[in-house]
C-alpha positions as CSV (number, residue, x, y, z in Angstrom):
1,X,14.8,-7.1,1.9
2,X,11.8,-8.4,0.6
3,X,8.1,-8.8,1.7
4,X,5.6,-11.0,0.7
5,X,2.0,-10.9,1.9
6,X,-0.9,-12.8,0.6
7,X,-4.9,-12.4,1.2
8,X,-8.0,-13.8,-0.8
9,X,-11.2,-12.2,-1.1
10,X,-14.0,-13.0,-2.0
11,X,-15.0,-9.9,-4.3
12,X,-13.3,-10.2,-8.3
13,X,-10.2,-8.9,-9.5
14,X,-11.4,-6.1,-11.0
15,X,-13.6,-4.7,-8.1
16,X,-10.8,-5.4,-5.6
17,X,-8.7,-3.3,-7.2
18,X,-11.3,-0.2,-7.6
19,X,-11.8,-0.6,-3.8
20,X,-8.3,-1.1,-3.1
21,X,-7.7,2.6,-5.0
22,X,-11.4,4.5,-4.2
23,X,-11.7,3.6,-0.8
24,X,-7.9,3.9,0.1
25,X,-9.1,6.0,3.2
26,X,-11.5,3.1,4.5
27,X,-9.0,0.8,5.2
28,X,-6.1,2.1,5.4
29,X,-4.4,2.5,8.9
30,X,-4.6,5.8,9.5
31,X,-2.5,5.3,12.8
32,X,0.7,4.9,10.0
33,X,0.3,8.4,8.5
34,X,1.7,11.9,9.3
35,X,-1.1,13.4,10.6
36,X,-3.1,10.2,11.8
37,X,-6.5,11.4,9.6
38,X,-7.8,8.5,7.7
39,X,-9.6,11.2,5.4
40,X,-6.3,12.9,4.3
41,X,-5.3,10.0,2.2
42,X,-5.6,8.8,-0.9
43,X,-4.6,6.8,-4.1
44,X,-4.4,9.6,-7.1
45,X,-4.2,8.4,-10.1
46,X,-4.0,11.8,-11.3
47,X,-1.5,13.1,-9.6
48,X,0.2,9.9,-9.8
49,X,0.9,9.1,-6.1
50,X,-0.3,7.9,-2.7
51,X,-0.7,11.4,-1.2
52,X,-1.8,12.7,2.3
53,X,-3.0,16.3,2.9
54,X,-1.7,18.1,5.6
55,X,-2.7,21.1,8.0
56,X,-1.8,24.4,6.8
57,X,-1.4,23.5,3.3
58,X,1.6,20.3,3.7
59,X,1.4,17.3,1.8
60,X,3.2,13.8,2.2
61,X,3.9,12.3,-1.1
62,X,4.4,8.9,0.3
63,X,5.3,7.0,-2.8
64,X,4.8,7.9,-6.8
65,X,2.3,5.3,-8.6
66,X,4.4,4.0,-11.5
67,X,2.5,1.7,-12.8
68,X,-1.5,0.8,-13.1
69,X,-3.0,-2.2,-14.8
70,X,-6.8,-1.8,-13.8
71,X,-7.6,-5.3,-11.9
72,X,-4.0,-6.6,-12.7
73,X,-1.4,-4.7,-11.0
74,X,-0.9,-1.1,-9.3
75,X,3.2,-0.5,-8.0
76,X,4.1,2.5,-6.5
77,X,8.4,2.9,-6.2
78,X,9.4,5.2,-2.9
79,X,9.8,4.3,0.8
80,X,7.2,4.4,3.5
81,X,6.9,5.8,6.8
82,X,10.4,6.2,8.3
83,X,12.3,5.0,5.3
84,X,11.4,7.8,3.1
85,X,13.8,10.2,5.2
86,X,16.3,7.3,4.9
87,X,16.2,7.8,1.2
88,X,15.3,3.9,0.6
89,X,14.5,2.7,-2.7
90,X,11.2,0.6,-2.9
91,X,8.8,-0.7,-4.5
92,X,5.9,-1.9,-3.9
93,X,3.5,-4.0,-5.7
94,X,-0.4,-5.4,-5.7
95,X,-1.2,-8.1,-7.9
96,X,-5.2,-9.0,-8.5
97,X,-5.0,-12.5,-9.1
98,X,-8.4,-14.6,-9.8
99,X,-8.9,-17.3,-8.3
100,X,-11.6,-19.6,-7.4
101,X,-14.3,-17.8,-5.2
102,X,-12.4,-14.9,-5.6
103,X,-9.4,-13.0,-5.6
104,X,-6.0,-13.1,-4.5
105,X,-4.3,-10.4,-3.6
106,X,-0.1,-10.4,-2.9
107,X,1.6,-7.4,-1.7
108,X,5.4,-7.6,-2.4
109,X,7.6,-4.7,-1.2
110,X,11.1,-5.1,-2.4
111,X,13.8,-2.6,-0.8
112,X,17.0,-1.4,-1.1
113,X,19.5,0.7,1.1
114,X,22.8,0.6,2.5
115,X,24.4,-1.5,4.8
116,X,24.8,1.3,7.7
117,X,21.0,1.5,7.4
118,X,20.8,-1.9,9.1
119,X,17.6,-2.5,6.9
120,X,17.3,-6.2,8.4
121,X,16.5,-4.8,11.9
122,X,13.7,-2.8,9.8
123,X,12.3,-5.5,7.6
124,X,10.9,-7.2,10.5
125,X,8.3,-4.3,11.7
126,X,7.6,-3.2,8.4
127,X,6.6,-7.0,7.5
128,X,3.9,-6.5,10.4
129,X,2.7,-2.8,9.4
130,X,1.8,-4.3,5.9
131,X,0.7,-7.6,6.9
132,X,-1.6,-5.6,8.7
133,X,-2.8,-3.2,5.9
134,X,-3.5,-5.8,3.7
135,X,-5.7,-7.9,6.3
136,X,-7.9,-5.0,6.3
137,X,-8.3,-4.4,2.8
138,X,-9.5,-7.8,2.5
139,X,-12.0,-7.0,5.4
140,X,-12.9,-4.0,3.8
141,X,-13.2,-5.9,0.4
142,X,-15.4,-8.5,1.8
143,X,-17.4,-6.0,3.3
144,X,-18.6,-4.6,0.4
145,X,-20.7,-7.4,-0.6
């Protein structure tokens, strides 16, 4: 399946995407992580990956940044949540689009699996969880100013 999810902001391009990636922990739902502690997670360009830390030392490795065009584009490949056990393939993708008064920002989230997996049953709450995410980074972004 694939998602497509569009928001404008009102902040530019490339500030949306330094927010988007330095405040990953502001507006991020912390309710859709492992250990539900907004804190714990992050974007790490270093390390490459959206990571969350975990008690005693665990980490979730949620997906692996694979590419990162400052204020253009930042994809991560690897499945989220529940579909990481599945061993989904996925990739999903901001693009920082400016427009007039702002910026527009699509999240697209294309994913493959197997048939058994039923992933059309899936596709429909995942739509909401990242409809959702991206509704408040634009409220986070348009915070900011």
């Amino acid at each position: 399946f694939q998602i497509v999810v569009k928001q404008t902001i009102t902040m530019d391009a490339d500030a949306a995407c330094r927010t988007m990636i330095d405040d990953f922990s502001k507006w991020y739902d912390a309710s859709h992580s492992y250990g539900g502690v907004a804190e714990n997670l992050s974007l790490d360009l270093e390390k490459h990956c959206m990571l969350e830390t975990l008690p005693g030392g665990g980490f979730v490795r949620h997906m692996e940044i694979v590419f990162h065009q400052p204020g253009k584009v930042l994809r991560m490949t690897g499945g989220l949540g529940p579909l990481q056990a599945m061993g989904i393939g996925g990739a999903l993708t901001f693009s920082f689009n400016q427009v007039d008064g702002g910026t527009e920002i699509t999240l697209t989230y294309n994913v493959t699996g197997s048939s058994f997996q039923q992933l059309d049953k899936i596709a429909v709450p995942v739509v909401g969880v990242l409809a959702m995410q991206l509704e408040r980074l634009k409220n986070h972004c348009n915070d900011q100013k």
